[in-house]
Kinemage of the C-alpha trace (Angstrom):
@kinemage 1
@onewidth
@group {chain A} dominant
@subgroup {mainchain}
@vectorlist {calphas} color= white
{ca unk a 1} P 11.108 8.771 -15.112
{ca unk a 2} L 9.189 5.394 -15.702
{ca unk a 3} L 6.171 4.737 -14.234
{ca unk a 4} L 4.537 1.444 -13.362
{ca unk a 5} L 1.085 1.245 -12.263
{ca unk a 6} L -1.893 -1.642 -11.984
{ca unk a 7} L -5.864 -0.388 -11.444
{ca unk a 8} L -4.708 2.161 -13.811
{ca unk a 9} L -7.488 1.523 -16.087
{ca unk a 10} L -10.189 2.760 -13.884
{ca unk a 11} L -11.417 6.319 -12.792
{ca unk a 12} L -8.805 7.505 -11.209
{ca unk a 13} L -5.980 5.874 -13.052
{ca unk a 14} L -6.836 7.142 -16.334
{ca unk a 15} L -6.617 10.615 -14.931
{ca unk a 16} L -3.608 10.181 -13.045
{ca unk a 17} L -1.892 8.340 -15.601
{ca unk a 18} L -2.548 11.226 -18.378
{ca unk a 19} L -0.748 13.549 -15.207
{ca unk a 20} L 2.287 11.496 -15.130
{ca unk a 21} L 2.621 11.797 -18.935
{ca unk a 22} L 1.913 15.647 -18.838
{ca unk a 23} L 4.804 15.881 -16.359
{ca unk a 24} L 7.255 14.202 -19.234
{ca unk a 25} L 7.258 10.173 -17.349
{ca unk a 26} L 6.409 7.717 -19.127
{ca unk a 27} L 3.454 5.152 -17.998
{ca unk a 28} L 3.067 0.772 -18.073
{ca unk a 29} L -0.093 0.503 -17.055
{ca unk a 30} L -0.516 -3.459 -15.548
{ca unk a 31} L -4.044 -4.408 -17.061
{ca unk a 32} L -5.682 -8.430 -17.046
{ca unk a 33} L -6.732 -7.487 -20.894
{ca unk a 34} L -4.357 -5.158 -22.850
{ca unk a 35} L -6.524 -5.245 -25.856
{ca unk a 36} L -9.453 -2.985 -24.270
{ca unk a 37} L -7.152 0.190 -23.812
{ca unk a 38} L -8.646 2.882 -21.492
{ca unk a 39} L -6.289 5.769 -23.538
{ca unk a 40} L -4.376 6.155 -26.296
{ca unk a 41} L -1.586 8.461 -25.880
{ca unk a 42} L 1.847 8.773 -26.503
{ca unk a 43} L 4.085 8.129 -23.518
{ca unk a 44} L 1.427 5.554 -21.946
{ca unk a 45} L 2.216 1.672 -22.427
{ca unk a 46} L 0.137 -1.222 -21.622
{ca unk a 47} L 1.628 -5.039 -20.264
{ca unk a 48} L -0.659 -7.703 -20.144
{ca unk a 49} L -0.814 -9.760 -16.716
{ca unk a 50} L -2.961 -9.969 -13.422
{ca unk a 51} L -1.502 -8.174 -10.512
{ca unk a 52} L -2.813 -10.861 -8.115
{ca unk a 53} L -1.008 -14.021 -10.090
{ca unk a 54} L 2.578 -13.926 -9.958
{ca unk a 55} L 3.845 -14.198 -13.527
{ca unk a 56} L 6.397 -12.592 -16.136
{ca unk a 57} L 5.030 -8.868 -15.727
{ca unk a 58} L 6.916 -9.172 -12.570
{ca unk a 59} L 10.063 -9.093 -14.186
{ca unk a 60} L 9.013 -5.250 -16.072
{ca unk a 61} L 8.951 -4.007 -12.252
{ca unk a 62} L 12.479 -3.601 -12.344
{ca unk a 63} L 12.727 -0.699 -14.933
{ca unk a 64} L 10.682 1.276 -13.417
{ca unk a 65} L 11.473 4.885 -11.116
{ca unk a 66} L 7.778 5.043 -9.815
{ca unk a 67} L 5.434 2.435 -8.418
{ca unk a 68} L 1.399 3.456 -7.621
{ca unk a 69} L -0.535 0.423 -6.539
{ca unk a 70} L -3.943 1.803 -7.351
{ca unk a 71} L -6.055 -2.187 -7.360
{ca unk a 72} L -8.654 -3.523 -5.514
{ca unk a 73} L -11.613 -4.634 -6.188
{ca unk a 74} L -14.378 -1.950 -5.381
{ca unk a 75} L -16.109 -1.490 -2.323
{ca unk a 76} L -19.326 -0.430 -3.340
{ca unk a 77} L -20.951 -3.582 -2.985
{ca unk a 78} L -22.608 -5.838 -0.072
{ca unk a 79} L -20.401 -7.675 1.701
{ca unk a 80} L -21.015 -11.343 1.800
{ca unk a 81} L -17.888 -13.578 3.368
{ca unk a 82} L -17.184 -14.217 -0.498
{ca unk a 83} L -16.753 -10.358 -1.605
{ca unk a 84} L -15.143 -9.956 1.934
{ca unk a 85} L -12.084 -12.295 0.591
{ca unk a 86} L -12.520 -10.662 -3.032
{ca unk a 87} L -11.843 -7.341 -1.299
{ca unk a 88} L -8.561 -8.795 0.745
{ca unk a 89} L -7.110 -10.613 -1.833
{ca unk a 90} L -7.507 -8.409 -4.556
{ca unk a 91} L -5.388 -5.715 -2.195
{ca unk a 92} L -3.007 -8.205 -0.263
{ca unk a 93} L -2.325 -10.092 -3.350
{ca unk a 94} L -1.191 -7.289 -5.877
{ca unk a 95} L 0.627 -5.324 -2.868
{ca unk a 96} L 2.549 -8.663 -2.091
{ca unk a 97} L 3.256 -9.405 -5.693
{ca unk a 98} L 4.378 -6.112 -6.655
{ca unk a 99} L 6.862 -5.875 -3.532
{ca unk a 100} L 8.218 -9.043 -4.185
{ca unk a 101} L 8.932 -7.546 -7.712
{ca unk a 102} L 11.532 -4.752 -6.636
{ca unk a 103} L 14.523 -5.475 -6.894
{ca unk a 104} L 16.754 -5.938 -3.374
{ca unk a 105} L 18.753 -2.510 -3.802
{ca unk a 106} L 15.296 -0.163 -4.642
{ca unk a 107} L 17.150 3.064 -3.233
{ca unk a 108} L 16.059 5.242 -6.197
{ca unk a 109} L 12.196 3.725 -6.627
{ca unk a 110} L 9.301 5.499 -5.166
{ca unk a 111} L 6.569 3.796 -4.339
{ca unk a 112} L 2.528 4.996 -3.872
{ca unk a 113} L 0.553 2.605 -2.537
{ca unk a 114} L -3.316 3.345 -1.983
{ca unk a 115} L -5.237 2.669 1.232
{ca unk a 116} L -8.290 4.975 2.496
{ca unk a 117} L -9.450 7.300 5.011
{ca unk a 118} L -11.742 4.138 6.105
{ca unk a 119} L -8.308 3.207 8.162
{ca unk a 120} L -9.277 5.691 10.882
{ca unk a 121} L -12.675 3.549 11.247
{ca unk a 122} L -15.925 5.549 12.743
{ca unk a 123} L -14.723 8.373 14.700
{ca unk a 124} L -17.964 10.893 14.565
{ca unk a 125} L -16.379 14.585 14.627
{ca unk a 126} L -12.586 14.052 15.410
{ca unk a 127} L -10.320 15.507 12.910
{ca unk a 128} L -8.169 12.409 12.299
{ca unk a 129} L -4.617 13.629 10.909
{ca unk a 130} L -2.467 10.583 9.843
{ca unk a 131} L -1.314 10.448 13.177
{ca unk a 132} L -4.512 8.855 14.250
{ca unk a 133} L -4.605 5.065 15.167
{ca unk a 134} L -6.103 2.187 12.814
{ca unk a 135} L -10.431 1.743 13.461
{ca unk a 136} L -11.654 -1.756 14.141
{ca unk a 137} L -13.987 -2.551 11.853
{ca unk a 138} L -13.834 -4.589 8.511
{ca unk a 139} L -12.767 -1.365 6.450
{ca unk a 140} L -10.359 -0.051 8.903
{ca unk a 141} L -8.524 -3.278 9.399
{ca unk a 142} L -8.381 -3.961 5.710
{ca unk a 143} L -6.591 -1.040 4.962
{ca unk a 144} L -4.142 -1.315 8.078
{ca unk a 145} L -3.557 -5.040 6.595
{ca unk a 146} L -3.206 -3.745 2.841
{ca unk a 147} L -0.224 -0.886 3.629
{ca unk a 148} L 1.199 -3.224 6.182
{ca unk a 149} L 1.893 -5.410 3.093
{ca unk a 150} L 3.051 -1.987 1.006
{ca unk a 151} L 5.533 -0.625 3.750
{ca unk a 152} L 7.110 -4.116 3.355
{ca unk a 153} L 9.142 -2.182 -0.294
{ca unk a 154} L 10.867 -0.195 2.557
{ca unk a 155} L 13.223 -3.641 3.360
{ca unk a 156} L 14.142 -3.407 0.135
{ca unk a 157} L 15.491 0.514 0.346
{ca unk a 158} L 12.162 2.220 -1.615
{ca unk a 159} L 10.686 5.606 0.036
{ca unk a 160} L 6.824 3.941 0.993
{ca unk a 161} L 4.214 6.607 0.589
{ca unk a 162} L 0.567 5.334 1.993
{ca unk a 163} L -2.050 7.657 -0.017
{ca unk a 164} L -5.222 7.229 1.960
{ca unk a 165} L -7.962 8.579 -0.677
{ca unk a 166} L -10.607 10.266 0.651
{ca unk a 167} L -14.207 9.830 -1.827
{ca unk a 168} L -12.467 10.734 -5.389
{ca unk a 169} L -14.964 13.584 -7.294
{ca unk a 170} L -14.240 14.060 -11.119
{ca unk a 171} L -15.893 13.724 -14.202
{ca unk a 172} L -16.925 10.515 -15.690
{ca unk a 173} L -17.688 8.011 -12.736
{ca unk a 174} L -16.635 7.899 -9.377
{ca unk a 175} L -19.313 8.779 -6.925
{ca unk a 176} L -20.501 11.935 -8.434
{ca unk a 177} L -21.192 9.415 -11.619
{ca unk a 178} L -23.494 7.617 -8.946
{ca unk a 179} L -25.096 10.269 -7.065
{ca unk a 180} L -25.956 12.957 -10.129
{ca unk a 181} L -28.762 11.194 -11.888
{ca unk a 182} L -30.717 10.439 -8.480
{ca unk a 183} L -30.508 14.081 -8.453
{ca unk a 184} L -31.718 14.939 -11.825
{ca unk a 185} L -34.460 12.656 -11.479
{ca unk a 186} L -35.321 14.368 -8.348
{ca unk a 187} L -34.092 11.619 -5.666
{ca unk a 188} L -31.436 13.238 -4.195
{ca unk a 189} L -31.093 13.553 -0.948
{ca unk a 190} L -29.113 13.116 2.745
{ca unk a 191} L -27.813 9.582 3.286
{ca unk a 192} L -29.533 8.859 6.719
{ca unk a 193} L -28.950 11.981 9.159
{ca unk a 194} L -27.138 13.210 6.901
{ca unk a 195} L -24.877 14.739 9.863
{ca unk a 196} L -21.832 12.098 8.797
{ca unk a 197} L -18.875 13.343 7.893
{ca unk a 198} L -17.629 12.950 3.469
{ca unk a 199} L -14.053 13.540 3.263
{ca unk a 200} L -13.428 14.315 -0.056
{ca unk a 201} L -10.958 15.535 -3.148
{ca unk a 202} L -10.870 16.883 -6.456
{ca unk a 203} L -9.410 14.480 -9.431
{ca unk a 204} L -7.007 17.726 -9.983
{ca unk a 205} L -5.826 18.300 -6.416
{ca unk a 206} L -5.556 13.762 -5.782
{ca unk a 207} L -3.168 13.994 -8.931
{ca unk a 208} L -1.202 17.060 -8.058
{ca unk a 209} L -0.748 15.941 -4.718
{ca unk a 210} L 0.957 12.913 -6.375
{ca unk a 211} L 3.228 15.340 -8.412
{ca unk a 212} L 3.942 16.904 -5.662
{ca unk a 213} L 4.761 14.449 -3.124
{ca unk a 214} L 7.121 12.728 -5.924
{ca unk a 215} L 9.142 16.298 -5.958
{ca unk a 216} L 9.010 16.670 -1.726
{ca unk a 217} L 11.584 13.283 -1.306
{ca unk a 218} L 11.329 13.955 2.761
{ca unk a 219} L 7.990 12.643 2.797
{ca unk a 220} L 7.088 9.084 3.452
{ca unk a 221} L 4.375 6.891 5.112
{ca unk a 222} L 0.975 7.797 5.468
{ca unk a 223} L -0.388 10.880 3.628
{ca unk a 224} L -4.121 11.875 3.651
{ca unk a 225} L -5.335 12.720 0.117
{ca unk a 226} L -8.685 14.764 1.371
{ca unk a 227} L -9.734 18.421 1.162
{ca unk a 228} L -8.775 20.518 3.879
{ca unk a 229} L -12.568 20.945 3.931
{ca unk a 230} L -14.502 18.150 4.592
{ca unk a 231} L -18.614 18.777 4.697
{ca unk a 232} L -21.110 16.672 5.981
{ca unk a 233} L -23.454 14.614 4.021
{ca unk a 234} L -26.116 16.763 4.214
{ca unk a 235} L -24.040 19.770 3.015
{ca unk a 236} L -22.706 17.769 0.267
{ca unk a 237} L -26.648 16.947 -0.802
{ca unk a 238} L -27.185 20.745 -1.018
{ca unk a 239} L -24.641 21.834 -2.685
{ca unk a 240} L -25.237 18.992 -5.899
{ca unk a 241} L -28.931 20.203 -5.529
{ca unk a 242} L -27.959 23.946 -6.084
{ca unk a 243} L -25.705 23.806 -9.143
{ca unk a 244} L -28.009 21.063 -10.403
{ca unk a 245} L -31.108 23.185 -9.778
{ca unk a 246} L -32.676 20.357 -7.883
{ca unk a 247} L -34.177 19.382 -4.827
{ca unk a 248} L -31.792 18.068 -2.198
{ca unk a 249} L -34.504 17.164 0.636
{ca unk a 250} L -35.555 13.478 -0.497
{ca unk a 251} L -33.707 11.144 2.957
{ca unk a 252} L -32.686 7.911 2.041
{ca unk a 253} L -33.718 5.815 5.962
{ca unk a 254} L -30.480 4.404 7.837
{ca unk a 255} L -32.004 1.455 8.539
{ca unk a 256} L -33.282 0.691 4.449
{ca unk a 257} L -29.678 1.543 3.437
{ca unk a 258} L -28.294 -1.124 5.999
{ca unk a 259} L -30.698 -3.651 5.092
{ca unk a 260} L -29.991 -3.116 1.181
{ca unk a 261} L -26.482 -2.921 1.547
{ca unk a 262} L -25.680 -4.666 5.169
{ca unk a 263} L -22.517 -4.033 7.178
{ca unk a 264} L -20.833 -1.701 3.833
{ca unk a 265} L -24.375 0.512 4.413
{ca unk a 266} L -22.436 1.876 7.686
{ca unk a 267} L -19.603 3.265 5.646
{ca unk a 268} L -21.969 5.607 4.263
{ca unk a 269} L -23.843 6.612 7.238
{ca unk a 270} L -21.119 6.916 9.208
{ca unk a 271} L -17.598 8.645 7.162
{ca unk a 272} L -14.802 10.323 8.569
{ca unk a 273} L -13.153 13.874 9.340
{ca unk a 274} L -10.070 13.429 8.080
{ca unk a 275} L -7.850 16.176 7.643
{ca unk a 276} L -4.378 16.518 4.677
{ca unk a 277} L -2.176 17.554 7.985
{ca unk a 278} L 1.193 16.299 6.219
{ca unk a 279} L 0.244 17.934 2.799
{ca unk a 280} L -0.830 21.170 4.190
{ca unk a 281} L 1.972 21.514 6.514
{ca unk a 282} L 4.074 20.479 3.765
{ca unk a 283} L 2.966 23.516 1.625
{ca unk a 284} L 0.913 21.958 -0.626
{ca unk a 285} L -1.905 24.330 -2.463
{ca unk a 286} L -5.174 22.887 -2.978
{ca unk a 287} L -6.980 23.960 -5.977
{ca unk a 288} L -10.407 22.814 -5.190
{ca unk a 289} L -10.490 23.265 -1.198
{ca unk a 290} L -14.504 24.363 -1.174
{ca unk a 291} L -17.014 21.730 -2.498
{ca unk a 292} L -19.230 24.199 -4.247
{ca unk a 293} L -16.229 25.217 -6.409
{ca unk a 294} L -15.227 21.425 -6.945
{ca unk a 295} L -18.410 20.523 -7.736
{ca unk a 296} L -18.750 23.415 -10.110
{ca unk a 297} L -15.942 22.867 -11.931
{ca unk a 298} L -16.987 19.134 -12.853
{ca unk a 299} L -20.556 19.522 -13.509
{ca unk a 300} L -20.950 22.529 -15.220
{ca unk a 301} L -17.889 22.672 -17.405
């Protein structure tokens, strides 16, 4: 099958992308710059255009079997009003665009559209299952806005699945790429109390949930892309200081991290217990449940 994806360029696209390929599809990757290609491998495509402009990539939308919406600009940042509207329109924008793409009979299309586990808001310890209702804060009713404009393919006949991520671990970036040197320079250490909740997943098990959700063609809506397993941050903190051989003990203050990074600073000192109910009751195997073994497996080999 064809596969059409935008943010496919980044972390997780690259690795998903090479996934798609390894299953026999083939991959368009929607990119502002097609000159500065993230891969180079047969099967994988690039079209030149900017998912939040409508323009003439819209019309390659139609040859496609598989749709992942992967774009937004990242929320690792303060946010001011202005990154506030950077953050919506970046996700509201490409979502609208690429729905208004599909053709009106899209019976046989599939299409993935990313949110987060941030939808669920601050919950402390309740295991929140996608059956859980939207949070109210900025996070949580960005991504309740952002797959409200993605369940709007299902007028036009596509199967709609929501993947809410929970924090992506792999090699080569992500958060891991963040948090390991602090740790080998010996500043690693609990966010705040270090008692909030990091749901998580393995690059491996976030793209073979994909593979299998496209095979499972009863599923649709909301699907939690987490570990079955979800630690706190303080757990998290000693396990990276274990494999690493380093000290895990150095706190970064909640109040320091709020004042450096403002109202985003409670996304990190606060998380979520979300829990893959639909996967797991689904049958789906998770290779990387534990975090020691996850973490393992991406800094040591």
């Amino acid at each position: 099958m064809k596969v059409f994806m935008t943010g496919g360029t980044g972390f997780v696209g690259t690795y998903l992308a090479k996934r798609f390929i390894a299953e026999g599809h083939s991959v368009t990757i929607l990119t502002p710059d097609a000159g500065k290609q993230a891969l180079n491998v047969k099967g994988l495509s690039y079209l030149e255009g900017n998912p939040t402009v409508k323009g003439d990539w819209q019309k390659a939308v139609a040859g496609h079997d598989i749709i992942v919406n992967l774009a937004g600009a990242s929320i690792f940042s303060r946010w001011t009003e202005e990154q506030k509207n950077i953050l919506r329109s970046s996700r509201m924008l490409t979502t609208r665009n690429l729905v208004e793409a599909l053709p009106e009979k899209s019976g046989h299309v599939t299409f993935f559209s990313t949110s987060a586990v941030g939808y669920y808001g601050f919950r402390g310890d309740e295991e929140l299952t996608e059956s859980a209702a939207a949070g109210t804060d900025f996070l949580a009713r960005l991504a309740d806005n952002w797959e409200g404009e993605a369940l709007k393919a299902q007028t036009k006949g596509a199967r709609v699945i929501i993947t809410r991520f929970g924090i992506v671990l792999g090699k080569n970036g992500g958060a891991l790429g963040q948090m390991i040197p602090l740790f080998k320079f010996f500043l690693g250490g609990p966010l705040g109390s270090g008692r909030q909740w990091f749901s998580w997943i393995h690059t491996h098990d976030l793209a073979e949930a994909f593979i299998f959700l496209l095979r499972h063609q009863d599923i649709s809506g909301a699907v939690n892309l987490c570990s079955p397993q979800p630690v706190r941050n303080k757990e998290l903190g000693k396990a990276i200081g274990r494999i690493l051989h380093r000290p895990s003990c150095l706190p970064a203050p909640g109040f320091m991290i709020r004042l450096i990074l403002g109202e985003f600073g409670s996304v990190l000192l606060e998380g979520q217990r979300a829990m893959p109910r639909r996967l797991m009751d689904a049958g789906f195997q998770f290779k990387y449940p534990q975090i020691d073994a996850a973490l393992k497996s991406i800094i040591l080999t």
